[in-house]
C-alpha positions in Angstrom: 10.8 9.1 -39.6 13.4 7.0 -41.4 15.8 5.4 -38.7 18.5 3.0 -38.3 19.7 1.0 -35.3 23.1 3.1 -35.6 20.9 6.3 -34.8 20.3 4.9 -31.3 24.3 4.2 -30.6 26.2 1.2 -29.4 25.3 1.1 -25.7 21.3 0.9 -26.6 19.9 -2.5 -25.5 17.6 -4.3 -28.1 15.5 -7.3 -26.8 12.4 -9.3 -26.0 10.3 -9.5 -23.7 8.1 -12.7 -22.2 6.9 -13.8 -18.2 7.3 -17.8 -16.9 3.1 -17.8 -16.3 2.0 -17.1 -19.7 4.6 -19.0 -21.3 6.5 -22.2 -19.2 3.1 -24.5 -19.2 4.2 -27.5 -16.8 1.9 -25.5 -14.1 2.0 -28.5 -12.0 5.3 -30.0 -12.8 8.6 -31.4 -11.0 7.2 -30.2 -7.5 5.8 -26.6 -8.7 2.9 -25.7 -6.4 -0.2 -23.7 -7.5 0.0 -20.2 -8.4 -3.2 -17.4 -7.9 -3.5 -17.9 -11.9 -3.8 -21.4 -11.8 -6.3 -21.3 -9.6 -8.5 -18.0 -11.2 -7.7 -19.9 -14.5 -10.2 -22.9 -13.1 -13.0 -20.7 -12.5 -15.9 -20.4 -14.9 -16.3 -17.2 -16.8 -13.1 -15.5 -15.6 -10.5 -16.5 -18.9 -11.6 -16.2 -22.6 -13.3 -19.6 -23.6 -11.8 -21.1 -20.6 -8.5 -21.0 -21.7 -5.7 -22.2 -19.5 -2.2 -22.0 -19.2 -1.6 -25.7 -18.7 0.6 -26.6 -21.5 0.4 -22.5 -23.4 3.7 -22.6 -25.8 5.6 -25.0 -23.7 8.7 -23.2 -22.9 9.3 -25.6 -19.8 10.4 -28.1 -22.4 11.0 -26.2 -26.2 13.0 -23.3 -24.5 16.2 -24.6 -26.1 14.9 -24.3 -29.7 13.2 -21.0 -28.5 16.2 -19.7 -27.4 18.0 -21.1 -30.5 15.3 -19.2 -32.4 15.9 -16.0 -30.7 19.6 -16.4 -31.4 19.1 -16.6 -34.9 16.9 -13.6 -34.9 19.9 -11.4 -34.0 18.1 -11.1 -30.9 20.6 -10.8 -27.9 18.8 -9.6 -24.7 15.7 -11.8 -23.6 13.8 -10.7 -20.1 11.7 -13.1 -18.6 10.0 -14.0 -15.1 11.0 -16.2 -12.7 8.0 -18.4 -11.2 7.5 -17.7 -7.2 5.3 -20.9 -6.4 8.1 -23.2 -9.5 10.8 -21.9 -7.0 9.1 -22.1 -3.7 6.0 -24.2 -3.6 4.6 -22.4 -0.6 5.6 -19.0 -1.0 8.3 -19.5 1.3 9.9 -22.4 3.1 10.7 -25.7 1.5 12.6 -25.1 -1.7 11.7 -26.8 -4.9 15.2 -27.6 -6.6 14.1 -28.9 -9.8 12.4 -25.4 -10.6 15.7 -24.1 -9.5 17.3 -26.3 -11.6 15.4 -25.5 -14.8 15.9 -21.3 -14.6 19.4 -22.7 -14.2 19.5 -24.2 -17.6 17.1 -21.4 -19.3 20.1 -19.3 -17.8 23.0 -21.2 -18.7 21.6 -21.5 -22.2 21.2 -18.0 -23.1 25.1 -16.8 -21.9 25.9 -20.0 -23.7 24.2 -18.1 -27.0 25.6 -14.9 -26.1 22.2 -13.8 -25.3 22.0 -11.8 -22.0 18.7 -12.4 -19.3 17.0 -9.6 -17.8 14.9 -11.4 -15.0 11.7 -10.2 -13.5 11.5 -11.8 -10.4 7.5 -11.1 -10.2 5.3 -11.2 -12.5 1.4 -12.0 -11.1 1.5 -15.6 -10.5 1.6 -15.6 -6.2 1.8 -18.9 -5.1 -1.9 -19.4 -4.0 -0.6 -21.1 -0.2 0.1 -17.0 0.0 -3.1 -16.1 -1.3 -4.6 -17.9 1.0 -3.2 -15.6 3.6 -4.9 -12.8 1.8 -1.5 -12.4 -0.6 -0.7 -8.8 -1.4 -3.7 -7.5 1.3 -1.5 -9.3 3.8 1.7 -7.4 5.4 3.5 -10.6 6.3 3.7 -10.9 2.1 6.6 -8.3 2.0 8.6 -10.7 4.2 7.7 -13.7 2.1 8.6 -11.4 -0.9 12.2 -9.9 0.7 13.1 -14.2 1.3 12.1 -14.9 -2.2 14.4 -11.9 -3.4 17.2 -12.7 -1.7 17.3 -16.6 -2.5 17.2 -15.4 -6.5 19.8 -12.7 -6.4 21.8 -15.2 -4.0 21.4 -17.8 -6.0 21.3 -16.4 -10.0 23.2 -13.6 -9.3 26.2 -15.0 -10.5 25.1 -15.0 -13.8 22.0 -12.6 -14.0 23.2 -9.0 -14.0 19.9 -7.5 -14.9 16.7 -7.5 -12.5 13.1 -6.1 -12.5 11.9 -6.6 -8.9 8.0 -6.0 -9.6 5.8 -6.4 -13.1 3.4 -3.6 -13.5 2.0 -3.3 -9.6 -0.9 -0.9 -10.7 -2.1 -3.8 -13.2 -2.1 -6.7 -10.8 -3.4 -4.8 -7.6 -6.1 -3.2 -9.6 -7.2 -5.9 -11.8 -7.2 -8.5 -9.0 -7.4 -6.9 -5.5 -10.1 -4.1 -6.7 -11.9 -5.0 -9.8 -11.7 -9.0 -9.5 -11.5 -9.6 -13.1 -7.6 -10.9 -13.0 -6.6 -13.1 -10.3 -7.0 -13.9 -7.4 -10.3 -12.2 -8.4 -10.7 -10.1 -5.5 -13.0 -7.0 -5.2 -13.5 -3.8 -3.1 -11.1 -1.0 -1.7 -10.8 -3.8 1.2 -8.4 -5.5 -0.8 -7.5 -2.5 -3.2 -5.6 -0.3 -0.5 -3.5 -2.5 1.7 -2.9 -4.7 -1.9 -1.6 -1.1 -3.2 0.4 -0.4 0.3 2.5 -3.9 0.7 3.0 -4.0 -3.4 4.9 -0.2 -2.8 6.8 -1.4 0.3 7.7 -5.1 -1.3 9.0 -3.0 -4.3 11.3 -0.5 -2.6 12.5 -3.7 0.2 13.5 -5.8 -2.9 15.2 -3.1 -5.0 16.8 -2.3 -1.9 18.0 -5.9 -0.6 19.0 -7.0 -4.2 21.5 -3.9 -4.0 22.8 -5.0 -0.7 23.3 -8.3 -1.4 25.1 -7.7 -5.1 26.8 -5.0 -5.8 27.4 -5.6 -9.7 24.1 -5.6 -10.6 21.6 -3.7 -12.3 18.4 -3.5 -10.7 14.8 -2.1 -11.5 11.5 -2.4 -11.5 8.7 -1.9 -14.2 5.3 0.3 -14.3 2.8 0.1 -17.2 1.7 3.4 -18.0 -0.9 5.3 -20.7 -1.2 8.3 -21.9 -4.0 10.0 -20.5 -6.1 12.8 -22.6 -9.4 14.7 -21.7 -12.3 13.7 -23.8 -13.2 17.7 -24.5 -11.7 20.8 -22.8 -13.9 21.1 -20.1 -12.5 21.4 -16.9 -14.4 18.4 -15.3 -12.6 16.7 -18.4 -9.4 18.0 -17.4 -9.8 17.5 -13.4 -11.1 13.1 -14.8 -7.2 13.1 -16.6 -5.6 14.2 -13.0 -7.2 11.7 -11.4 -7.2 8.9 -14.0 -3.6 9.9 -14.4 -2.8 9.9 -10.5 -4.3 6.6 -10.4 -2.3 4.7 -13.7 0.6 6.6 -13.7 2.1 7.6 -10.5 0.4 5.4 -8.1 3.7 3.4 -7.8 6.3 5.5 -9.1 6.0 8.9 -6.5 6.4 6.4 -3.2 9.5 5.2 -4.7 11.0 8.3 -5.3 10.1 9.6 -1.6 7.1 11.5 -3.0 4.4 9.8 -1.3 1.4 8.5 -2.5 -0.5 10.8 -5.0 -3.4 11.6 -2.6 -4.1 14.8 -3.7 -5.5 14.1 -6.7 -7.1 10.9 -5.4 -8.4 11.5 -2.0 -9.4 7.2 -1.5 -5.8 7.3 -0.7 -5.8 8.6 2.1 -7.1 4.9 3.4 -3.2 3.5 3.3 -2.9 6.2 6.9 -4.6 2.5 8.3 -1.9 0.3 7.2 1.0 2.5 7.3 3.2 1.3 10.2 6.1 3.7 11.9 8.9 4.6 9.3 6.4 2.9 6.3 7.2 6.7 4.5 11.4 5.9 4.8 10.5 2.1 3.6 8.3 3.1 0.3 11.6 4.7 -0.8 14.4 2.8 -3.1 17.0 3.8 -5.5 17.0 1.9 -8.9 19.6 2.0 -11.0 16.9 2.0 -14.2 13.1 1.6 -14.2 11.0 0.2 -17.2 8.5 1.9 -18.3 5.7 -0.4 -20.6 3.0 1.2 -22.6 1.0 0.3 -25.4 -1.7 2.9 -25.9 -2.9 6.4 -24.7 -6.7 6.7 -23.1 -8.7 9.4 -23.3 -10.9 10.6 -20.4 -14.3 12.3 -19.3 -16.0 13.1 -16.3 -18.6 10.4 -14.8 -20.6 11.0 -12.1 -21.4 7.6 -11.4 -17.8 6.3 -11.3 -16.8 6.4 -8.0 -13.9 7.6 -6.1 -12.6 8.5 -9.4 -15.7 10.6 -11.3 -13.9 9.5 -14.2 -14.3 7.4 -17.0 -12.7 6.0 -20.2 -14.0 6.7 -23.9 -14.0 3.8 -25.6 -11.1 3.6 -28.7 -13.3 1.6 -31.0 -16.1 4.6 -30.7 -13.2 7.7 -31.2 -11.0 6.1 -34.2 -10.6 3.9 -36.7 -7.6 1.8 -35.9 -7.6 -0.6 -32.7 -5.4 -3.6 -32.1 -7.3 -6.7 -31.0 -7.4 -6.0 -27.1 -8.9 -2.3 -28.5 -6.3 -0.2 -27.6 -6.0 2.9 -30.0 -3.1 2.4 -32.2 -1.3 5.6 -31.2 1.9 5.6 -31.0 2.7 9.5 -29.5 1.6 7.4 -26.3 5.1 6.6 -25.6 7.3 9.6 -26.2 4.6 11.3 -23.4 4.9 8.8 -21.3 9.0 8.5 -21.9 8.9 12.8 -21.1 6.6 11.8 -17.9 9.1 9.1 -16.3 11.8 11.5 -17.2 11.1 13.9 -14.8 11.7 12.1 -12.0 15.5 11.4 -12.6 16.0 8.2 -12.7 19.6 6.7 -13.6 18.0 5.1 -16.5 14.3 4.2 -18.5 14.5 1.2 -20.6 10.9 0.5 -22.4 10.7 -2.9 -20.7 7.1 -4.1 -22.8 6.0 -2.9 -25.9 3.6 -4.1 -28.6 0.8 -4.6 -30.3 -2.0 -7.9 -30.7 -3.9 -8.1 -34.2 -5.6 -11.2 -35.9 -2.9 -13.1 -37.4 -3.3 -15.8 -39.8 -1.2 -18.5 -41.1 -1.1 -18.4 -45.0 1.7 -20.6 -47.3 3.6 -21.4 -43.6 3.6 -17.5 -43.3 2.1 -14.5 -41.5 2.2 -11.2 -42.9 1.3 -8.8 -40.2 2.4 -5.6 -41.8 -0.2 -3.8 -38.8 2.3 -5.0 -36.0 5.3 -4.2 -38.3 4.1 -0.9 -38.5 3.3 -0.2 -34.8 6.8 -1.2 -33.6 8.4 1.0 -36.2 6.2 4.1 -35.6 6.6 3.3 -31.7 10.2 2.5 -32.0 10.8 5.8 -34.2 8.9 7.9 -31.2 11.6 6.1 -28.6 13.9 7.8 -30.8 12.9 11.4 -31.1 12.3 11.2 -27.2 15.9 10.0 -26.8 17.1 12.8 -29.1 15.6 15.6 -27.2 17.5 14.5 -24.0 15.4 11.5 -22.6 17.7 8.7 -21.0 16.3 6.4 -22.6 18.3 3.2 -23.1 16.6 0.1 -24.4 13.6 -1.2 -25.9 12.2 -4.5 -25.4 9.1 -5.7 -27.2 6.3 -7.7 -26.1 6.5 -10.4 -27.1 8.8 -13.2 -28.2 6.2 -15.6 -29.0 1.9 -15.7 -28.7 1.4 -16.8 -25.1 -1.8 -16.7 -23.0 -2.6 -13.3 -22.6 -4.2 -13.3 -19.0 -8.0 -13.2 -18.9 -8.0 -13.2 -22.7 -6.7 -16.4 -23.3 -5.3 -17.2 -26.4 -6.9 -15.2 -28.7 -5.2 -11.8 -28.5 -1.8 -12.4 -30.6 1.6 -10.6 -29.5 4.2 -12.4 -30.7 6.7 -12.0 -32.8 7.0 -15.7 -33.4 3.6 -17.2 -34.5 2.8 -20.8 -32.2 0.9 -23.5 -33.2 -1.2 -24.3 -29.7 -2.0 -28.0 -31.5 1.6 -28.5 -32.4 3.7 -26.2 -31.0 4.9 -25.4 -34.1 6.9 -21.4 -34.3 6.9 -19.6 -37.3 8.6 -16.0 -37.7 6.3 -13.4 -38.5 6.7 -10.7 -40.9 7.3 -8.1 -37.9 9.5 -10.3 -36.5 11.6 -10.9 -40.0 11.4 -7.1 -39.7 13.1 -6.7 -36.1 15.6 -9.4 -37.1 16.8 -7.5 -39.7 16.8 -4.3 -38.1 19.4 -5.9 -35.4 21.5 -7.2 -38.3 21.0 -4.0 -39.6 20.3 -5.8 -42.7 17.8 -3.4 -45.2 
């Protein structure tokens, strides 16, 4: 499909996307206290090469000349996290005014370019003095959350008109209360179920209480989300794609929308009846004024036997085609007008696609990098946005991840995002090819 920005009208938003852990560096700066990710990030085994996000790209002191850069890019809408344990050291409590001050200046800086901020206000990094209260698996965290929430829309929302309250809950509560391979590298439906419970309520209390407490703004919250496909049309196949669905998909979303939790198709659920207090069902439910949907990839699915509580399990991409990116996701990008159709059906106001991109081996050459792979993925993603949008999806911006390389969780550096290349020695930025490509698109410049 041959498209120009034009075909998407006016009012669609165009920007980039980026979060305060994997990019600011300065971990233990001006009076920031330890998040869960700085402490995980210390443990041997758990990051790529022992990797950490000590210095990363630096944007606690280049992100004038990163937002100079992103000006000059034609690129005029930049979300990007706010850092819990930068602004409150603790969790709660004793604020830390120079971290206020320096998401002041980020802020100032971007209306200054004519560049608007779309803030997520979490984005993984709990201040570990929380976690050491047992974080998301604690029900005193949606309190700590709700005071966090209110001093950032009280305090930015002067200037910040855009807001994501949570970053992909599914991803940090199953990663790192379940699975204990993302921080705080915690295992076991222990820590899985209440983690799953308190994200859902902290989500729907600080939609809810930013709403309250502005009411010019624009507030949402984000879900990562894959296509999910059965491996073979069996109907254990088919019955693995309801669960694995249940579980990445609508985990998050359906107790917003007054739904409940998808138990259902995924019985283990059933386990939140222990933490659910009187009127928890009323308190799940929230209405945003947009939700962002993120997805990268589509998975497909089999039955397992020896997966439990699921019976399901994924087919490797690297064994079923040809084309992977470097974290081995399946180039495939159908992926998002599904997942755009899926989100639809549950009316919201509005979908923006808050994340999406694509990491392949990028090398420098001649001061360049031509990574015509990445090129290609956000055009073929991008065109898919459109045909969703033309057959009546609300779909109404598209923000790729990411601005620059940053440190990419438990992969380290080595999986590549950006569309700005850094230099981890020097600090060096250079534009990439796909993101030569996306300037020009914004000029609409061919």
């Amino acid at each position: 499909m041959i498209f120009n920005k034009s075909d998407f009208g006016d009012q669609f938003v165009w920007g980039v996307a980026a979060s305060a852990f994997q990019t600011e560096g300065s971990t233990n700066s001006d009076g920031k206290g330890p998040s869960i990710w700085d402490e995980f990030s210390k443990k041997k085994g758990k990051i790529f090469k022992g990797h950490s996000a000590d210095v990363s790209c630096d944007f606690y002191n280049h992100y004038t000349g990163d937002i100079a850069l992103m000006k000059s890019m034609h690129i005029n809408n930049f979300r990007f996290s706010l850092s819990w344990s930068r602004i409150f050291p603790n969790g709660s409590g004793q604020l830390n005014s120079n971290g206020v001050a320096f998401y002041d200046r980020v802020i100032n800086l971007c209306l200054e370019f004519g560049i608007t901020p779309w803030v997520t206000i979490y984005h993984w990094d709990l201040p570990q003095a929380l976690q050491q209260k047992d974080g998301w698996a604690n029900r005193e965290i949606v309190d700590h959350f709700s005071e966090y929430v209110s001093f950032c829309i009280n305090h930015f929302g002067d200037r910040v008109k855009h807001w994501m309250i949570l970053n992909e809950p599914m991803v940090y509560t199953g990663a790192g209360y379940f699975l204990g391979i993302h921080a705080p590298g915690k295992r076991g439906m222990d820590n899985f179920i209440p983690a799953i419970h308190h994200s859902a309520l902290s989500q729907a209390a600080g939609i809810t209480l930013a709403k309250q407490l502005r009411s010019d703004l624009e507030v949402g919250t984000t879900f990562s989300c894959s296509a999910i496909h059965p491996h073979t049309t069996s109907e254990k196949d088919i019955k693995a794609v309801d669960k694995v669905d249940a579980l990445v998909n609508r985990l998050f979303v359906e107790p917003l929308c007054g739904l409940g939790y998808p138990t259902e198709s995924l019985p283990f659920l059933k386990r939140i009846e222990k933490y659910m207090h009187q009127d928890d069902e009323k308190a799940l439910q929230a209405e945003p004024d947009f939700i962002g949907v993120q997805n990268y990839t589509r998975e497909v699915v089999k039955h397992s036997y020896f997966t439990p509580y699921i019976n399901s399990s994924l087919v490797s991409a690297k064994k079923r085609v040809k084309e992977v990116t470097e974290m081995e996701w399946e180039v495939y990008p159908q992926a998002i007008h599904e997942m755009l159709h899926h989100f639809s059906k549950y009316n919201f106001k509005k979908i923006y696609v808050t994340e999406n991109g694509a990491a392949f081996p990028d090398t420098v050459s001649n001061g360049k990098v031509h990574d015509h792979q990445r090129k290609n993925y956000l055009q073929s993603n991008i065109a898919e946005i459109l045909k969703a949008k033309s057959e009546g999806v609300n779909v109404q911006g598209y923000f790729v991840w990411s601005f620059t390389d940053n440190f990419e969780w438990a992969e380290g550096y080595r999986p590549r995002f950006g569309l700005v290349h850094v230099n981890y020695e020097n600090q060096k930025r250079i534009i990439k090819e796909s993101g030569h490509w996306y300037s020009n698109f914004l000029a609409s410049i061919y």
